[in-house]
C-alpha positions in Angstrom: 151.1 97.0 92.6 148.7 95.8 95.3 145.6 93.4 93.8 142.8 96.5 94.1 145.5 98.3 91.8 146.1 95.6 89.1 142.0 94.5 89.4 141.7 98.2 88.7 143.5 98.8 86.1 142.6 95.4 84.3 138.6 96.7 84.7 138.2 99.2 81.4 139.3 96.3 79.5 136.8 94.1 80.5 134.3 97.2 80.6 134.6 97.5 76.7 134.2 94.0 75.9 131.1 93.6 73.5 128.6 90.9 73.4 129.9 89.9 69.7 133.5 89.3 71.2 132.0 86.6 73.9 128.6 84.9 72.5 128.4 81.5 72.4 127.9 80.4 68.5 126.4 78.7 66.9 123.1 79.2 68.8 120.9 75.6 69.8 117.4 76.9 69.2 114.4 74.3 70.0 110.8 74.2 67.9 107.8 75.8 69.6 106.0 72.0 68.6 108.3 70.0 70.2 106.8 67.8 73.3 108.3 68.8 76.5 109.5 65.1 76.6 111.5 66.0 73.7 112.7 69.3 74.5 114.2 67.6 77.9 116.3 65.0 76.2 117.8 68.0 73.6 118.8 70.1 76.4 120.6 66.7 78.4 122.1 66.0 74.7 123.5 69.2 74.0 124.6 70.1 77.9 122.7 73.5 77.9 120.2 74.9 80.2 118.0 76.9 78.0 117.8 77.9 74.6 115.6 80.1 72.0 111.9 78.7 70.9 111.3 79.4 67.1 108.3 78.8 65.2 108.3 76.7 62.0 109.2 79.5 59.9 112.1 80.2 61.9 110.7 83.5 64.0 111.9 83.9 67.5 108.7 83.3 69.8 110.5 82.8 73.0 112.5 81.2 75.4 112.8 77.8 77.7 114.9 76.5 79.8 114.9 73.8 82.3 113.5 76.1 85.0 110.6 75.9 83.0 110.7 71.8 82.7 110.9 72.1 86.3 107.8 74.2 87.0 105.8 72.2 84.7 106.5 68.4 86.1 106.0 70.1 89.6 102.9 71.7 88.4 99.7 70.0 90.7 97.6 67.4 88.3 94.8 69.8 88.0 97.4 72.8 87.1 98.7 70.2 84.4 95.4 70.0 82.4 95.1 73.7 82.6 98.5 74.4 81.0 98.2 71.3 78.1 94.6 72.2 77.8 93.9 68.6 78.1 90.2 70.0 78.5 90.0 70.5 74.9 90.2 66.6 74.5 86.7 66.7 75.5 85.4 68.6 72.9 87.2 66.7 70.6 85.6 62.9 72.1 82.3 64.4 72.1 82.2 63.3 75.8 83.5 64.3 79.5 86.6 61.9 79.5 86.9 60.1 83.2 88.8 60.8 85.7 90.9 57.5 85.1 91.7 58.7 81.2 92.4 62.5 82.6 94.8 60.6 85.0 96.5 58.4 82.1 96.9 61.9 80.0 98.5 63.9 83.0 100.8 61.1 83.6 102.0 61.7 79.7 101.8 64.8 79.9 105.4 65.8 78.9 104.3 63.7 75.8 101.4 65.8 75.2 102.1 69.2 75.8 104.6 71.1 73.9 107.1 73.4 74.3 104.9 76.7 73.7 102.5 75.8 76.1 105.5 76.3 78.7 107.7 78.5 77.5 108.6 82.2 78.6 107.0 84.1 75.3 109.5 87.2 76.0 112.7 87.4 75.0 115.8 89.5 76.3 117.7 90.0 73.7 121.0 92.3 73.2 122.7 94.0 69.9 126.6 92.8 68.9 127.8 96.1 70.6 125.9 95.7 73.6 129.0 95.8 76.4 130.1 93.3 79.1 128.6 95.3 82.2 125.3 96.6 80.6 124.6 92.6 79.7 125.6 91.3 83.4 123.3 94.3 84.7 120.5 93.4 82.6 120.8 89.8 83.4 121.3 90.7 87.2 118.1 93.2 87.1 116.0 90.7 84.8 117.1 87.4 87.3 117.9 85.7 83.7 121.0 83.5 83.1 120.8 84.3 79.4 120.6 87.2 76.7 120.6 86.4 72.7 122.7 88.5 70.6 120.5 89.6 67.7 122.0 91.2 64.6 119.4 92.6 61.8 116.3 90.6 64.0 118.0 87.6 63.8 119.4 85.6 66.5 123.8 84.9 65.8 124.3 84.5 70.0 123.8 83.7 73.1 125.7 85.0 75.9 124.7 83.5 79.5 126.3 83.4 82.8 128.8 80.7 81.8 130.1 83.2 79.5 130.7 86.2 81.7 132.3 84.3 84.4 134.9 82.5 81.8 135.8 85.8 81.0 136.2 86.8 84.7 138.6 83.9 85.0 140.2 84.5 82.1 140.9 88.5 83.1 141.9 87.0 86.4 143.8 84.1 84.6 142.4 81.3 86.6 142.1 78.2 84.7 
């Protein structure tokens, strides 16, 4: 049997493979609250690239990864206040703050601003039965690297790129 042959007959396999048979578990989630400084050292700490924002109360609100750390620390000075809403400082002084203390703040500003004010606030999310090729098209047509597996609206996965190509390897046994 030629390779296109066995590759072939190896594929319905692999097409019935379900999100609940490859999700990573347990999920890292991250707090909405958290300072972007924080949120940085978490993702370095646990080796993952993104993971699910949840409000105190534990609701899903949305997604960051380091794509989004990126964006932000790249974001020009004047971009910076926008997004941490460092304008609203003023109000709270009772006077324009200079442009030395706006300067200080930016240059903290992954102190000051939290993770909602940078995260993505919609999330892709799949079911347990969800298969193997409608996730890597939904990924592929969404340009994501990562879908959460929900089960009764809460959150029990996450199945991201690393996942689908371990099992490739696997199907193909590389190791």
């Amino acid at each position: 049997m030629d390779q296109r042959a066995r590759a072939k007959a190896s594929l319905p396999d692999f097409c019935q493979l379900q999100a609940g048979q490859i999700m990573s578990v347990p999920v890292q989630t991250v707090y909405e609250g958290w300072s972007v400084k924080r949120l940085m050292k978490f993702l370095v700490e646990a080796r993952i690239s993104g993971a699910p924002v949840i409000a105190s109360d534990g609701e899903l609100v949305g997604v960051v990864s380091i794509s989004d750390i990126v964006r932000f620390e790249n974001l020009p000075p004047k971009e910076k206040i926008s997004v941490s809403h460092m304008d609203c400082y003023n109000e709270y002084v009772g006077y324009q703050l200079s442009e030395s203390e706006l300067k200080a703040m930016i240059e903290h500003a992954d102190e000051n601003c939290t993770v909602n004010q940078i995260m993505t606030p919609s999330v892709i999310a799949v079911s347990l039965e969800t298969s193997l090729p409608e996730i890597a098209a939904l990924m592929r047509e969404q340009n994501i690297h990562r879908v959460f597996v929900q089960n009764q609206n809460r959150v029990v996965g996450v199945v991201s790129t690393s996942n689908v190509l371990g099992v490739i390897a696997s199907m193909c046994e590389v190791r």
